[in-house]
LUMLONU-109995 format. One line per 5 residues: their letters; for each residue z, x, y of N, C-alpha, C. Coordinates in steps of 0.1 Angstrom, whole numbers, plus 5000, padded with zeros to 4 digits. Example, Ala and Ser with C-alpha at 12.3 -4.5 7.8 and 13.67 -1.06 7.14 Angstrom:
REM residues 2
as> 5078/5132/4943/5078/5123/4955/5078/5132/4967  5071/5128/4978/5071/5137/4989/5079/5129/5000 .
This chain:
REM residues 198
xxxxx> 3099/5963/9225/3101/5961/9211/3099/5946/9208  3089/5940/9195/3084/5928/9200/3102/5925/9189  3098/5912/9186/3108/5899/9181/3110/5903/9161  3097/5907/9161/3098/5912/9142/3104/5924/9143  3102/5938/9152/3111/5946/9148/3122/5945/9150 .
xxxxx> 3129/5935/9160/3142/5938/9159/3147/5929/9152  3143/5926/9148/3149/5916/9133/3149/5927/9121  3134/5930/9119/3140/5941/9112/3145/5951/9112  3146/5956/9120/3160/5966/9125/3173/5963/9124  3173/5950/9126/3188/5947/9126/3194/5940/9109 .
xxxxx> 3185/5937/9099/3181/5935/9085/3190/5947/9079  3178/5959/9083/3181/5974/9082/3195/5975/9079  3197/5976/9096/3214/5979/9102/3222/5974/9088  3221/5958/9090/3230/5947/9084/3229/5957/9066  3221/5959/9060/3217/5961/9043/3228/5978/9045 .
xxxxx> 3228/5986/9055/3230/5999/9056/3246/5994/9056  3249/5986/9066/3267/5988/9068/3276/5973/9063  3268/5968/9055/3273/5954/9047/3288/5958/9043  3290/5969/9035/3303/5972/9032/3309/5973/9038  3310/5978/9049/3320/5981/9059/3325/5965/9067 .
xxxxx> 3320/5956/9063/3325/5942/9074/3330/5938/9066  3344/5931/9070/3354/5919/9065/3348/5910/9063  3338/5902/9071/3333/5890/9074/3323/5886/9062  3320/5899/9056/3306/5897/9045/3314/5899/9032  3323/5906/9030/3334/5899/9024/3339/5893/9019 .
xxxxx> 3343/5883/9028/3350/5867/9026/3341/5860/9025  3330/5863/9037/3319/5853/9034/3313/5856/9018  3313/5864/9011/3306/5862/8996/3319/5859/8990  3328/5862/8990/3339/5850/8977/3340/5841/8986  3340/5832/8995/3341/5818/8994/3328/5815/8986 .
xxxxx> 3319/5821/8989/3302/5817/8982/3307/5817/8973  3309/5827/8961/3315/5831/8949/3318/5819/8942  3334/5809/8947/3340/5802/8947/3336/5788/8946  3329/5791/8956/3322/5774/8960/3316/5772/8944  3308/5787/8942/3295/5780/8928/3305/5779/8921 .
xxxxx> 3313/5782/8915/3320/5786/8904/3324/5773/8905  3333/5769/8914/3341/5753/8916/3329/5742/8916  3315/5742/8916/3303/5733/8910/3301/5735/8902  3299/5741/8892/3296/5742/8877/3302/5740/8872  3298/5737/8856/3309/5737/8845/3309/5751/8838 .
xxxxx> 3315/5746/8827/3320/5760/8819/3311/5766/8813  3295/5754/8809/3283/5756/8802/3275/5769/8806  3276/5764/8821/3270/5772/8831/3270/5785/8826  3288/5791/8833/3288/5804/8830/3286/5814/8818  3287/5799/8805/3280/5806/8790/3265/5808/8791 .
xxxxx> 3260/5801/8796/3246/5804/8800/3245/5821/8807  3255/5826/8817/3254/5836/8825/3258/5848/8816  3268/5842/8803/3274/5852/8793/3263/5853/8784  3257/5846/8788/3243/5847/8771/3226/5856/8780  3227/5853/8793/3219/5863/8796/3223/5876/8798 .
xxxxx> 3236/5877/8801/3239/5890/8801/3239/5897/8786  3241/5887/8777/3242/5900/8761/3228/5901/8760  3218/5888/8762/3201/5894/8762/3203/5908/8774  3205/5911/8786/3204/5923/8790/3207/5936/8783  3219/5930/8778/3226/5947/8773/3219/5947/8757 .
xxxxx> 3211/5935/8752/3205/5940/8741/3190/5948/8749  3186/5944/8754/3175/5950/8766/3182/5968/8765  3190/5965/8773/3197/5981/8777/3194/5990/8772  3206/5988/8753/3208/5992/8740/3197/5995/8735  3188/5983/8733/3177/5988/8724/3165/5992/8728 .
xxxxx> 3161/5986/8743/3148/5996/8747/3151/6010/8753  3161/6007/8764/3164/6020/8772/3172/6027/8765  3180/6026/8759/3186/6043/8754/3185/6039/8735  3173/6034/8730/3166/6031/8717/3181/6032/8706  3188/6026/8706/3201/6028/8696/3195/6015/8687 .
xxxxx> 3203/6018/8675/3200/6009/8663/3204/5995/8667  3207/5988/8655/3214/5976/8659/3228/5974/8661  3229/5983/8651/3246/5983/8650/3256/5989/8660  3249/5999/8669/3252/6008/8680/3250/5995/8695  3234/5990/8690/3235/5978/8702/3246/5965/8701 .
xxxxx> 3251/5960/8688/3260/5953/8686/3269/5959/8695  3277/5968/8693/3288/5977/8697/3283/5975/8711  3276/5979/8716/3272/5978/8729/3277/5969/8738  3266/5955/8729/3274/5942/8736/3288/5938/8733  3294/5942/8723/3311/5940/8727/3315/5942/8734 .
xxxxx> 3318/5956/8738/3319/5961/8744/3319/5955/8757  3308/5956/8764/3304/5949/8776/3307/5934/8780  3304/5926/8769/3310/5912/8773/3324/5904/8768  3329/5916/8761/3345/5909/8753/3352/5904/8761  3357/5909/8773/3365/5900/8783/3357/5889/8790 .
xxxxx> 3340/5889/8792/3339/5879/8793/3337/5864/8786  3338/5866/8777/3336/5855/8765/3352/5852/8765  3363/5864/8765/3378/5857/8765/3379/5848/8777  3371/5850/8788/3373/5844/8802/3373/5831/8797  3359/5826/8795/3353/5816/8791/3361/5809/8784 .
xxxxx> 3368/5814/8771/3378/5807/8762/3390/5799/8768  3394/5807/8779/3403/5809/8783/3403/5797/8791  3387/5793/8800/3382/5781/8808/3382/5772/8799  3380/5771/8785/3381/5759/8776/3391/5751/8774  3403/5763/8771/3419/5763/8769/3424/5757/8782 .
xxxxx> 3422/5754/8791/3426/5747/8805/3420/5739/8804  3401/5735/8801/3397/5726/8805/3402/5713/8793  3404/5715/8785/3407/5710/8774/3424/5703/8771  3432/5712/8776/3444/5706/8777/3451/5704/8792  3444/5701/8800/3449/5700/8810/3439/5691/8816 .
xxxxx> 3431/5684/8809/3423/5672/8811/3431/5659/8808  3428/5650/8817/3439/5640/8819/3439/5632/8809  3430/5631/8803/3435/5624/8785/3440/5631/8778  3441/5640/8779/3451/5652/8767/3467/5645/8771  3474/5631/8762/3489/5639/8763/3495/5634/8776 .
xxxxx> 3489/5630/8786/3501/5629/8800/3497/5614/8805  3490/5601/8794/3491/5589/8799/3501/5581/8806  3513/5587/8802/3526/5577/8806/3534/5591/8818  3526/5599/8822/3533/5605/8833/3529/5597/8845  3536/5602/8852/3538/5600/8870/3526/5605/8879 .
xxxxx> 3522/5601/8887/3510/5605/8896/3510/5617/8899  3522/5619/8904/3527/5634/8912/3521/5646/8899  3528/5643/8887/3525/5651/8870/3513/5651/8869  3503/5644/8874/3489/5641/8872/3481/5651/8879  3486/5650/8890/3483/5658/8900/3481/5673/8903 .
xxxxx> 3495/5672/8900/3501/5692/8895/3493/5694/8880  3488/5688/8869/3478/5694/8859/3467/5692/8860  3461/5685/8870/3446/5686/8876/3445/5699/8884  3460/5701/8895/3457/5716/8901/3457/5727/8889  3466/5727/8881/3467/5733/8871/3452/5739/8863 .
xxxxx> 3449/5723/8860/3432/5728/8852/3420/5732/8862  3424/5731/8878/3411/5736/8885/3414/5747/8883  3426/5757/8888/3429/5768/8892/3422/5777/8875  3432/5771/8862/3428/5775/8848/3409/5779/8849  3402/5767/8850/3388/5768/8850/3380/5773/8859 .
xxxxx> 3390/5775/8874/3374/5783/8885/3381/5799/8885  3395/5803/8880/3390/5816/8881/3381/5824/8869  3386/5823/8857/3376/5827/8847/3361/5826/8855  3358/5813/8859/3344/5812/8863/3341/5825/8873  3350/5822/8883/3346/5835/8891/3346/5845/8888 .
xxxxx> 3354/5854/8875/3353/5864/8872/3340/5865/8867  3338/5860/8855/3324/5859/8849/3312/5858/8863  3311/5852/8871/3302/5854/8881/3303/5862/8891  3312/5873/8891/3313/5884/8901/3307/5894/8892  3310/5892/8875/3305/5901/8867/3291/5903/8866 .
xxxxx> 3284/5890/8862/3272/5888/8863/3266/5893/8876  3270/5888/8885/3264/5895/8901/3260/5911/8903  3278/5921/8897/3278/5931/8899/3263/5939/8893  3262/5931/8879/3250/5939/8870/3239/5938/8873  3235/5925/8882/3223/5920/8887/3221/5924/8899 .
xxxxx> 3229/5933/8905/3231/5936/8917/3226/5947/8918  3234/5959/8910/3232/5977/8905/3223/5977/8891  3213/5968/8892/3206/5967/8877/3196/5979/8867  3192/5990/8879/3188/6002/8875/3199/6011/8869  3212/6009/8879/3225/6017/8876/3233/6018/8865 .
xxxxx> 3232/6000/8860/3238/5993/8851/3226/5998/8836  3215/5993/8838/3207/5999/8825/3208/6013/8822  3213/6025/8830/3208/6040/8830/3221/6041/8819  3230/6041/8824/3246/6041/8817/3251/6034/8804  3252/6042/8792/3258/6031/8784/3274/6028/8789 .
xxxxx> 3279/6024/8776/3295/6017/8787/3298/6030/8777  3312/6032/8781/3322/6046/8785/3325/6045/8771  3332/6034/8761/3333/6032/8749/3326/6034/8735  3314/6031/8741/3305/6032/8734/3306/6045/8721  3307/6042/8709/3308/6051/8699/3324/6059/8698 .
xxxxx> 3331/6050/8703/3347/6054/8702/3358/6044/8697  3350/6036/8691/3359/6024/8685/3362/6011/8698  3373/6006/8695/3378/5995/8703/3391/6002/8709  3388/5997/8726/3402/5999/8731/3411/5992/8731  3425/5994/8738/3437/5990/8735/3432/5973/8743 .
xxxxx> 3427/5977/8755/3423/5965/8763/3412/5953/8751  3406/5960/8745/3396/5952/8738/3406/5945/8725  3410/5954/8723/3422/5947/8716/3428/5937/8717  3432/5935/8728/3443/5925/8732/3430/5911/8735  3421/5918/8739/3411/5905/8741/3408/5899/8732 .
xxxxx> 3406/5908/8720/3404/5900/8709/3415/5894/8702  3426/5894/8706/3442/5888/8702/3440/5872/8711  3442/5880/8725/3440/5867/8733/3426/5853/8728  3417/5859/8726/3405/5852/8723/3410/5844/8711  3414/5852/8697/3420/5845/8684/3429/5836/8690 .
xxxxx> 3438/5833/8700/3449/5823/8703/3442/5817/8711  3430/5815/8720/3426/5808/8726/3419/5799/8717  3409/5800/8705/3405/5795/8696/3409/5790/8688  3424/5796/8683/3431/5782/8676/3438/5774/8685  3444/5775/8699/3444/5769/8705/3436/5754/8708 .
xxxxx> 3419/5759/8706/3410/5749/8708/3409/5742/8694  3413/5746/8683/3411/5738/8672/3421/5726/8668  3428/5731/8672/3441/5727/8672/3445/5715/8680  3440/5714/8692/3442/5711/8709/3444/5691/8702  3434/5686/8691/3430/5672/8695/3446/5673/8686 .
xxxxx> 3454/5675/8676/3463/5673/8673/3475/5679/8677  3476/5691/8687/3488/5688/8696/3487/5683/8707  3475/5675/8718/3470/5668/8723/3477/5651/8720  3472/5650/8707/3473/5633/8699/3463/5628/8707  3448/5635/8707/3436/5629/8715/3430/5623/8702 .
xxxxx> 3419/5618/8706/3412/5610/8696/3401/5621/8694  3393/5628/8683/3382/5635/8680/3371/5631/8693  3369/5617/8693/3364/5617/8702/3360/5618/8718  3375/5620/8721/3379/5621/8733/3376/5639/8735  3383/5646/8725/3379/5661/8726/3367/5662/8725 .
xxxxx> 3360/5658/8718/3344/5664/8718/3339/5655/8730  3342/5649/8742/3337/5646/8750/3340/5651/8765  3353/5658/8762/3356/5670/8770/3352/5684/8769  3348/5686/8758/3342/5700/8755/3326/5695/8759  3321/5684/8754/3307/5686/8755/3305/5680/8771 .
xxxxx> 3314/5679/8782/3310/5677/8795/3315/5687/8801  3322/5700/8793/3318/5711/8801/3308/5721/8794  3302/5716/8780/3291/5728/8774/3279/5728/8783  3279/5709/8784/3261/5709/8791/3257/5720/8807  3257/5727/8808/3249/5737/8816/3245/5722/8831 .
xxx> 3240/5713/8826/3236/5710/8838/3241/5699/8847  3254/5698/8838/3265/5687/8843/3273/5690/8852  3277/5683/8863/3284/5687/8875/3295/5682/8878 .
């Protein structure tokens, strides 16, 4: 058996029983992790905005629904992840060290830095396990509309949209319960909008 088949054979093997190992596992969420903990928050809106171009793809070529059925579509599908995202703002934004804690103690500094990684890399990961999952089962993902579809809003979409309204006045709000300068907030929001800032 020369050197290329057993590579590919063992490719094979590896692609056939990937699920079944611990090791491929852990090894993809530290991967997971790692990107998410490199990027900013811009990034993953970038990943939220190709996925609603998908599910407008989906909606309107593959199963030909109007606009208003494709609208519904994309709710549907990315409402928890745009709350994620909000949610990354709402951390990245008040738990940035010019928000409010000038005259604390190092240690205080410290604990809302852990605070705002923990806030900002899990949304990110969710959003990028999401994005993966679709990119991953992408014939599986386009064949299916979502389960909701043409049955109103669920209790869960509900609440997202509750949580999302308090994350957003949260962010309107943030430079005056903050006592940040305008320009201090718009330079925390705009160093995590830019997509290619690290």
């Amino acid at each position: 058996m020369t050197t290329i088949n057993l590579t590919v054979l063992t490719i094979r093997r590896f692609a056939h029983e990937h699920d079944d190992l611990p090791a491929f596992h852990a090894g993809y969420l530290v991967l997971t992790v790692l990107v998410a903990a490199l990027f900013n928050l811009g990034a993953f809106a970038v990943l939220i905005l190709a996925h609603v171009s998908l599910d407008i793809v989906k909606y309107r070529e593959v199963h030909q629904c109007n606009w208003r059925r494709t609208m519904e579509g994309v709710f549907h599908e990315n409402v928890f992840d745009v709350l994620l995202l909000a949610i990354g703002f709402v951390f990245a934004v008040y738990f940035h060290h010019t928000g409010g804690i000038a005259g604390v103690s190092g240690v205080m500094r410290a604990d809302v830095t852990i605070f705002r990684a923990f806030g900002t890399l899990i949304p990110k990961v969710e959003i990028l396990q999401d994005f993966l999952k679709v990119t991953l089962h992408l014939s599986a993902y386009l064949r299916f509309p979502h389960s909701q579809l043409g049955s109103g809003w669920s209790q869960g979409e509900r609440l997202c949209l509750f949580f999302l309204s308090a994350c957003v006045i949260l962010l309107i709000s943030a430079p005056f319960v903050q006592g940040m300068d305008a320009s201090d907030f718009g330079e925390i929001i705009a160093r995590e909008v830019a997509p290619w800032r690290f």
